[in-house]
VEXDREN-2710 file (C-alpha; in Angstrom, 1 decimal):
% VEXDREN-2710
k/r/px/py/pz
1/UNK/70.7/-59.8/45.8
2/UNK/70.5/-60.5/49.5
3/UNK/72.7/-58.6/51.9
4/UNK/71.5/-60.2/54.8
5/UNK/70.6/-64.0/54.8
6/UNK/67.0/-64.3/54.6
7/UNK/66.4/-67.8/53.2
8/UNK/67.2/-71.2/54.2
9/UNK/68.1/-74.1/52.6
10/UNK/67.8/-78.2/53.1
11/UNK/70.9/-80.4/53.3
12/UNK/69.9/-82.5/50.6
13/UNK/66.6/-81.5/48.6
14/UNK/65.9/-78.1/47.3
15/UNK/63.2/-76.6/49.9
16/UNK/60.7/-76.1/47.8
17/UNK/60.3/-79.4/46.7
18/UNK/60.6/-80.4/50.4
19/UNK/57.3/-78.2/51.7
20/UNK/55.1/-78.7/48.3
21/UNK/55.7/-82.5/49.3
22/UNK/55.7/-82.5/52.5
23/UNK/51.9/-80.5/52.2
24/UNK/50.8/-82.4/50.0
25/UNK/51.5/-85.4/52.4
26/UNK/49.8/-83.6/54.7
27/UNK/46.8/-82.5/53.3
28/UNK/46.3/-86.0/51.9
29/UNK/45.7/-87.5/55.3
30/UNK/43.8/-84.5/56.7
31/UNK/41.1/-85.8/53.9
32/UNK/41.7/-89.3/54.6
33/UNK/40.7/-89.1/58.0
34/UNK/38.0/-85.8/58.1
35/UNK/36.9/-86.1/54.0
36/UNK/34.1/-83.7/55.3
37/UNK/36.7/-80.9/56.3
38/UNK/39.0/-81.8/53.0
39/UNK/38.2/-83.4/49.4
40/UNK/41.2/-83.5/47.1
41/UNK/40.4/-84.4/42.8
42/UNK/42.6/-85.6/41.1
43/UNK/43.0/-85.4/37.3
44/UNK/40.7/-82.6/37.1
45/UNK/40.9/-79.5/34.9
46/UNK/38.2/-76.7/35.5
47/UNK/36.7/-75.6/32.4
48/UNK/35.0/-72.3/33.2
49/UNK/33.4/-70.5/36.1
50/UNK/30.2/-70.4/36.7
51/UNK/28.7/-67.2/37.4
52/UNK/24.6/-65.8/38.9
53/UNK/23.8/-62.2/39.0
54/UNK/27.3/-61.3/39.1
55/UNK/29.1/-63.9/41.6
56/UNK/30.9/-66.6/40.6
57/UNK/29.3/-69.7/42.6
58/UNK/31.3/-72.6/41.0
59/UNK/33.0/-74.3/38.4
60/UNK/32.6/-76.8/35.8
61/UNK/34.7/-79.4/35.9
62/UNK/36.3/-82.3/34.0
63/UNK/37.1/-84.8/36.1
64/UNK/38.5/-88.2/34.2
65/UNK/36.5/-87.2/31.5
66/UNK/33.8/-86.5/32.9
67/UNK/31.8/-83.3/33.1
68/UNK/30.7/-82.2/36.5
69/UNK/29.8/-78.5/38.4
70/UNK/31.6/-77.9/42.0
71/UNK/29.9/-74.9/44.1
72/UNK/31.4/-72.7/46.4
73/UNK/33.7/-69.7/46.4
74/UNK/36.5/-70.7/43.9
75/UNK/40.2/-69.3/44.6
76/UNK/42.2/-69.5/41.4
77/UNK/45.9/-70.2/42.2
78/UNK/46.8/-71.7/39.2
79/UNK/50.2/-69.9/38.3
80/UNK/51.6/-68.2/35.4
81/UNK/51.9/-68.3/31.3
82/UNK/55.3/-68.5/31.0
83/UNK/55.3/-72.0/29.2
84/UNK/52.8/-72.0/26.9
85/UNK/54.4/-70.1/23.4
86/UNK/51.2/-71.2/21.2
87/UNK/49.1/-69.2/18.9
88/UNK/46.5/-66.9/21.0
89/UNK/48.6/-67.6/24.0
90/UNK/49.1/-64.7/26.5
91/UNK/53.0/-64.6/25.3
92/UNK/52.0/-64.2/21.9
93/UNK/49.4/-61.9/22.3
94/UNK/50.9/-59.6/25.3
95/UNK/54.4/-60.2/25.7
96/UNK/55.4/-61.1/22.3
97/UNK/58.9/-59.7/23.1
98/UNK/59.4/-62.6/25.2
99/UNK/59.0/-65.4/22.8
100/UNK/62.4/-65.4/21.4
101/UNK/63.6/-66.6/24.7
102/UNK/63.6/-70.3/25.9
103/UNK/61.5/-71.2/29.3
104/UNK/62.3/-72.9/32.7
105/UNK/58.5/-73.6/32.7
106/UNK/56.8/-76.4/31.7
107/UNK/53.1/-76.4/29.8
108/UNK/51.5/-76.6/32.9
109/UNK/52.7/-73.0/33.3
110/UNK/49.9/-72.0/30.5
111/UNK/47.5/-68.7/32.2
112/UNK/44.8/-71.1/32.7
113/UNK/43.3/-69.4/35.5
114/UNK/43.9/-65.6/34.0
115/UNK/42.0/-67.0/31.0
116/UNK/39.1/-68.2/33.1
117/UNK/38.8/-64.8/35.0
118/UNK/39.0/-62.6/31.9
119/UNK/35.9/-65.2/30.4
120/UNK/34.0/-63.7/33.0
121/UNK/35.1/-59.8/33.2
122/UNK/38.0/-59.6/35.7
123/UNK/40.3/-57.3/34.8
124/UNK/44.2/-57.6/34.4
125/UNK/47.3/-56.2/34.8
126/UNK/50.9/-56.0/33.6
127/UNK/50.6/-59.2/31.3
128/UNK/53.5/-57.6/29.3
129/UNK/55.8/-58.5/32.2
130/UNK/57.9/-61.8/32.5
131/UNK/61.1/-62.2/34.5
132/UNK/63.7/-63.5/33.2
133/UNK/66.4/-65.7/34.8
134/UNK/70.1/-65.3/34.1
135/UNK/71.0/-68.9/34.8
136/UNK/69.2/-71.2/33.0
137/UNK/71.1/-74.0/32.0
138/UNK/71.9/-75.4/28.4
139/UNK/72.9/-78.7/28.6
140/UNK/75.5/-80.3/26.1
141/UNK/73.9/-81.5/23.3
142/UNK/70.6/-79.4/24.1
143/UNK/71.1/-75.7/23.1
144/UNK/68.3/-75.4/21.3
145/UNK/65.7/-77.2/23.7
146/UNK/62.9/-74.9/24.6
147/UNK/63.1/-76.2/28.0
148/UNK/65.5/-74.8/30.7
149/UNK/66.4/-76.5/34.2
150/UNK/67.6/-73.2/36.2
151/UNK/71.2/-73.0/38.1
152/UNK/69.8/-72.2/41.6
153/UNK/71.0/-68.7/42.9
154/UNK/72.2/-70.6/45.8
155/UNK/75.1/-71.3/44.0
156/UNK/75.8/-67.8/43.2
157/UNK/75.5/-67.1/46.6
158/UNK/78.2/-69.5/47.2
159/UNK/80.6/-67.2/45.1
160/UNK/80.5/-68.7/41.5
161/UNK/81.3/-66.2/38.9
162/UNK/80.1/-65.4/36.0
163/UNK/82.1/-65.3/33.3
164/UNK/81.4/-64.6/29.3
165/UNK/82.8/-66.1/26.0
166/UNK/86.3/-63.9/27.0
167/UNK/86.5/-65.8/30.5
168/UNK/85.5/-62.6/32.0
169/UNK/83.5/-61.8/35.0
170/UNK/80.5/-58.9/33.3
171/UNK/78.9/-58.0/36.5
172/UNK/78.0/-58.7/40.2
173/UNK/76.2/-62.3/40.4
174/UNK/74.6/-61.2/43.6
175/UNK/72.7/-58.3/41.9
176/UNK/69.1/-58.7/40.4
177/UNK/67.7/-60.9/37.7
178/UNK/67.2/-58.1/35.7
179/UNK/70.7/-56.9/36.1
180/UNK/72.7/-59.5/35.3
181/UNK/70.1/-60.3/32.3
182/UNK/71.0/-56.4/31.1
183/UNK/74.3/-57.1/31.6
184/UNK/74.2/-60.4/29.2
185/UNK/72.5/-58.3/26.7
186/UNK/75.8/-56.0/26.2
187/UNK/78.3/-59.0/26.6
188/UNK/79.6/-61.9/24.6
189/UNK/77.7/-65.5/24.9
190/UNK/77.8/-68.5/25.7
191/UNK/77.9/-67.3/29.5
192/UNK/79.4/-69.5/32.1
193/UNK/78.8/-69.6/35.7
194/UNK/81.7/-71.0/37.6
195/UNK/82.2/-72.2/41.2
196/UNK/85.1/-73.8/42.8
197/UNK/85.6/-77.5/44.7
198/UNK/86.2/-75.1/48.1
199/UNK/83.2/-72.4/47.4
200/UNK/81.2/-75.6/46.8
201/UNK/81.4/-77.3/49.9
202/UNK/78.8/-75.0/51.8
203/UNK/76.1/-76.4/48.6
204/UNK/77.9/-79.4/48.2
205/UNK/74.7/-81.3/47.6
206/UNK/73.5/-79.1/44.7
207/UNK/76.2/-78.9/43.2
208/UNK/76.5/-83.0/43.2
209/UNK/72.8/-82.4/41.7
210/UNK/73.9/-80.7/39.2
211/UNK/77.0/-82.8/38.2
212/UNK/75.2/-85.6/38.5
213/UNK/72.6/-84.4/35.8
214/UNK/74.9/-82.9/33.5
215/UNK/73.7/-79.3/34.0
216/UNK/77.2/-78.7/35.6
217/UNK/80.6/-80.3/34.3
218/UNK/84.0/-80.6/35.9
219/UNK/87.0/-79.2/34.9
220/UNK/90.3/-79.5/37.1
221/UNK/91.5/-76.0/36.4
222/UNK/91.1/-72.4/35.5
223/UNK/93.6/-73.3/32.5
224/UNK/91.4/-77.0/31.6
225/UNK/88.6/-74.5/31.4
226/UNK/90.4/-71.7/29.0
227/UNK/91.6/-74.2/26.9
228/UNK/88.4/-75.3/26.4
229/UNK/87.4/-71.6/25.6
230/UNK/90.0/-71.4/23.7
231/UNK/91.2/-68.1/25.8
232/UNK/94.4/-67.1/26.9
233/UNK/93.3/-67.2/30.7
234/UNK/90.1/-66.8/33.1
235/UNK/88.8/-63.9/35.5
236/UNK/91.5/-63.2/38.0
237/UNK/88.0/-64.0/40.6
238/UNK/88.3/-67.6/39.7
239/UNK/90.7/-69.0/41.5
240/UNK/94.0/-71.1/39.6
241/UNK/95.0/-74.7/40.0
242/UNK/91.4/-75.9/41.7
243/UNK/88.7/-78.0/40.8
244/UNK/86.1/-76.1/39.3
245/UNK/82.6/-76.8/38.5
246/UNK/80.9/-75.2/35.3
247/UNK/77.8/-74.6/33.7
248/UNK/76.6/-73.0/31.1
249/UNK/73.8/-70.3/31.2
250/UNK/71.3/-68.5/29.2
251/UNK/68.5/-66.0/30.4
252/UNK/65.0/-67.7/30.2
253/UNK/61.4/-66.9/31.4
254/UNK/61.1/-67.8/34.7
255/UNK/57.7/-66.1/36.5
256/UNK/54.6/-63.7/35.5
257/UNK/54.2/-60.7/37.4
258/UNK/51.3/-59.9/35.4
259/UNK/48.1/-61.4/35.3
260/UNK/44.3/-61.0/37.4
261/UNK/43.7/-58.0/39.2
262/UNK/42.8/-58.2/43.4
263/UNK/42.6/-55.9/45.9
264/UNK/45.0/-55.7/48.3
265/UNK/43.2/-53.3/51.1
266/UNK/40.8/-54.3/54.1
267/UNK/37.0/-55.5/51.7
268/UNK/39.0/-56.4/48.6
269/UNK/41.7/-58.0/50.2
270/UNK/42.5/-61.3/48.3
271/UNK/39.4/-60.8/45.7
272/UNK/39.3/-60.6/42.0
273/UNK/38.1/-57.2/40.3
274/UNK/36.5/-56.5/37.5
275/UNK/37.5/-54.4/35.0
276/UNK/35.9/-51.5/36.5
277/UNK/37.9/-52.5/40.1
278/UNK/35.2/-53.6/41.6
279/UNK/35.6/-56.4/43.5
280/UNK/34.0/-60.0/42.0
281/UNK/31.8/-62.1/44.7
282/UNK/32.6/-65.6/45.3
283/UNK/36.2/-65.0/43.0
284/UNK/39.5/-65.0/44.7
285/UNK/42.8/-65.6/43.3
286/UNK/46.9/-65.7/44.6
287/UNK/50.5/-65.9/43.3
288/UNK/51.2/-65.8/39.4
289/UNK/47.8/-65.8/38.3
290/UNK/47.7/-62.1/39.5
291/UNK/49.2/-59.5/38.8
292/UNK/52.1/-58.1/41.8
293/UNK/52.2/-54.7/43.1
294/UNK/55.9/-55.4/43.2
295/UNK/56.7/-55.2/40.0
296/UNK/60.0/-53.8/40.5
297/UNK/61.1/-56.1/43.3
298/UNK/60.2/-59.2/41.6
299/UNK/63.5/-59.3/39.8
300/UNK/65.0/-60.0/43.7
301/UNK/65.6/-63.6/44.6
302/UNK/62.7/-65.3/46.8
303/UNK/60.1/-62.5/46.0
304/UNK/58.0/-64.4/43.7
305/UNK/58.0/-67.0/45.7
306/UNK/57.0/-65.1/49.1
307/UNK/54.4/-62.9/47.4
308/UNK/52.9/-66.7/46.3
309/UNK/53.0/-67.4/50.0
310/UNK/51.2/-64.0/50.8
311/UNK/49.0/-63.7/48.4
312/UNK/47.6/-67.4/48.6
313/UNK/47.4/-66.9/52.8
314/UNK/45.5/-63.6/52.0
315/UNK/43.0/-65.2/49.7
316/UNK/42.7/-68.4/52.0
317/UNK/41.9/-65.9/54.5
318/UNK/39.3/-64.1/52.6
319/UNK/37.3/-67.2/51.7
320/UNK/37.3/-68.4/55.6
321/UNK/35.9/-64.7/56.5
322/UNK/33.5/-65.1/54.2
323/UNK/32.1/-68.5/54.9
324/UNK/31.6/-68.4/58.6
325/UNK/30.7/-64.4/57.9
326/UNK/33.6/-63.2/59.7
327/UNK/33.5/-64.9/62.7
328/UNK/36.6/-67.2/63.8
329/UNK/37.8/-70.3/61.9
330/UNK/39.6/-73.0/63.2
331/UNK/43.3/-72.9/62.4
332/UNK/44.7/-75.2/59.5
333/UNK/47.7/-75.9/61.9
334/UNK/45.3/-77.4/64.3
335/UNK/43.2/-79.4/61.6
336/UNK/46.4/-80.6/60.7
337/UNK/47.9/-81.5/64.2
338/UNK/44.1/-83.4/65.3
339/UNK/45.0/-85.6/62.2
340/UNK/48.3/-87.0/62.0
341/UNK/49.1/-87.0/65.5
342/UNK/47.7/-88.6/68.6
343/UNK/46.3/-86.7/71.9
344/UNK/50.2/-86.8/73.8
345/UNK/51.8/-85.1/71.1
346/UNK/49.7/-82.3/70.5
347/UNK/49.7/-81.6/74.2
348/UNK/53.7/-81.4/74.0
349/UNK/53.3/-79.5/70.4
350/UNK/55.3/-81.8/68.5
351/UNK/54.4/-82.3/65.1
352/UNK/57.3/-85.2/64.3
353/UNK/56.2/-88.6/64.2
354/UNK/59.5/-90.0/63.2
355/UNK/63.3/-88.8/63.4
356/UNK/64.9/-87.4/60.0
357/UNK/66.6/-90.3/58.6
358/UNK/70.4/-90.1/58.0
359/UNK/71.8/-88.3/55.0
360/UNK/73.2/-91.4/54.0
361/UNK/69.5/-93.1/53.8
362/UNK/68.0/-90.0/51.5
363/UNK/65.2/-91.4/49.5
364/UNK/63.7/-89.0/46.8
365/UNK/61.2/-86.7/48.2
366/UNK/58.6/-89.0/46.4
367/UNK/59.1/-91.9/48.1
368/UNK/59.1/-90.2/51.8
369/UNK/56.3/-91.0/54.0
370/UNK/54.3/-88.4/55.4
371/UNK/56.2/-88.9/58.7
372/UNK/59.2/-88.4/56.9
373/UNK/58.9/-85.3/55.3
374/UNK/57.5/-83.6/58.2
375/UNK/60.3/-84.1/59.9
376/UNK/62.2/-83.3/57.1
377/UNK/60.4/-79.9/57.4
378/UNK/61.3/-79.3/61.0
379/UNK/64.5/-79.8/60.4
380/UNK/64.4/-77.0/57.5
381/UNK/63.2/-74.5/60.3
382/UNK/65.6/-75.5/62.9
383/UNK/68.8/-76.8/61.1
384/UNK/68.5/-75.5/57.5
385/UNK/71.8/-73.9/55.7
386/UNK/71.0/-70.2/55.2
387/UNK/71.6/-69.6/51.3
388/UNK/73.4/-66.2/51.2
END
């Protein structure tokens, strides 16, 4: 768990969704305006890598349909297995333990780009290894459904409690995934992870989320709660006589620490090896389509996330040194800035365009304009909640 505050948080949106967005945004005018620096496709699935004496020089494509070959170094970021339960499936065939459990990913989430690497001889690592998260939520009605939204540990952080089918609190919410999973393994389901109205005023907005969406209900007591349970009383933790706010929780897969091998040191940095652990020319890859070091940290809140943000800046990195054979590169930040603002505001080094609207006005993150959500994003770095 955290004991000292190293994440923030939004006011309204969960982060994440506010930077992939707000990127996205981004990057889509950087190739409206400079389509030579920047192509996105759309609707495009790569098919395989295409290889010459060794080096991977391309891919083939399908692009609407269509079959076509890209060329150029290829950086597979392409995330995890951890939705995809089908026959010849990386669960079934390496981590088969896993498959009893439900997933908080989608098929998307289906090894795609491990599968493409190992087509061509990279080597891999630790595909027996999925984390699991303790608080996926089963929503009424929905206890068998494959698919799990997960409770955000924000809310843990909060102070919710977790309590099992006696009312009791079976271990510290602020330790690892892997604890608390451990500690669900010895204890009596269903689990339930419960927050009161005052605790929930510092993540008032995700908890509203939640409510709103059914993955929490509200109950306004300890003793509505029991009744419910059908047990003579809750955790002395949870506090009598208040509002509280409830959901129910299951573990479920939640991210690959397993997958391609790279190097990590100085030549290799960022670059896919072969099984022999030699690096592969022209192949790079980042976050959940490798395989982590970290293994044992990955069970901490935020890791996978950062080592997605290291990994794919170390890759990125690696393909720039390569192209301009190691000389310097021009920044992203200032590709970025020369394209969405004018002259005046990159002299004063403001990247706004437009002031954050108020929280009244929130849109969903969809409907933001580019403008919007990077000021949205400043407002993250400068006046986000810290998530304990």
């Amino acid at each position: 768990g955290h004991k000292t505050a190293r994440t923030v948080g939004t006011k309204t949106h969960f982060p994440g969704a506010v930077i992939t967005y707000a990127a996205i945004h981004v990057l889509q005018q950087v190739s409206n305006l400079k389509p030579d620096r920047l192509e996105i496709v759309a609707n495009a699935k790569v098919t395989k890598l295409l290889t010459s004496a060794n080096k991977v020089t391309g891919v083939e494509v399908m692009v609407n349909g269509a079959v076509t070959t890209m060329f150029g170094p290829v950086i597979l970021a392409t995330g995890g297995f951890a939705g995809d339960y089908g026959p010849g499936s990386i669960l079934a065939t390496m981590a088969k333990t896993y498959m009893g459990y439900p997933t908080t990913n989608d098929e998307r989430a289906s090894g795609d780009g491990v599968k493409l690497g190992k087509d061509i001889g990279a080597g891999t690592a630790n595909l027996d290894s999925v984390q699991l998260t303790p608080t996926a939520a089963v929503m009424q009605g929905q206890a068998d459904a494959q698919f799990k939204v997960v409770v955000s540990d924000a809310i843990s952080g909060a102070g919710a409690k977790l309590i099992d089918a006696n009312g009791k609190r079976f271990c510290e919410e602020l330790s690892s995934a892997q604890d608390r999973v451990e500690a669900m393994a010895t204890s009596k389901p269903p689990f339930r992870l419960v927050i009161t109205e005052e605790q929930a005023k510092s993540v008032e907005w995700l908890v509203n989320f939640y409510a709103q969406r059914k993955v929490m209900q509200t109950y306004s007591s300890a003793s509505a709660l029991a009744s419910e349970m059908r047990v003579k009383g809750l955790d002395p933790a949870i506090a009598p006589g208040v509002k509280l706010f409830v959901a129910t929780v299951t573990p479920a897969l939640y991210t690959c620490s397993g997958g391609l091998t790279t190097g990590w040191q100085q030549a290799q940095a960022g670059r896919v090896l072969n099984q022999s652990g030699m690096a592969i020319e022209g192949l790079f890859a980042a976050g959940e389509a490798t395989s982590t070091p970290f293994v044992q940290l990955w069970a901490v809140s935020g890791i996978p996330l950062l080592y997605a943000i290291y990994s794919g800046r170390m890759a990125g990195r690696a393909v720039a040194s390569g192209i301009t054979s190691g000389n310097a590169v021009q920044d992203l930040r200032d590709l970025i800035i020369s394209s969405i603002t004018s002259p005046a505001k990159v002299a004063q080094g403001d990247l706004s365009t437009s002031k954050a609207a108020p929280a009244a006005d929130e849109k969903p993150l969809e409907q933001l304009s580019m403008e919007e959500l990077v000021a949205k994003v400043k407002d993250l770095l400068a006046n986000g909640a810290v998530a304990g």
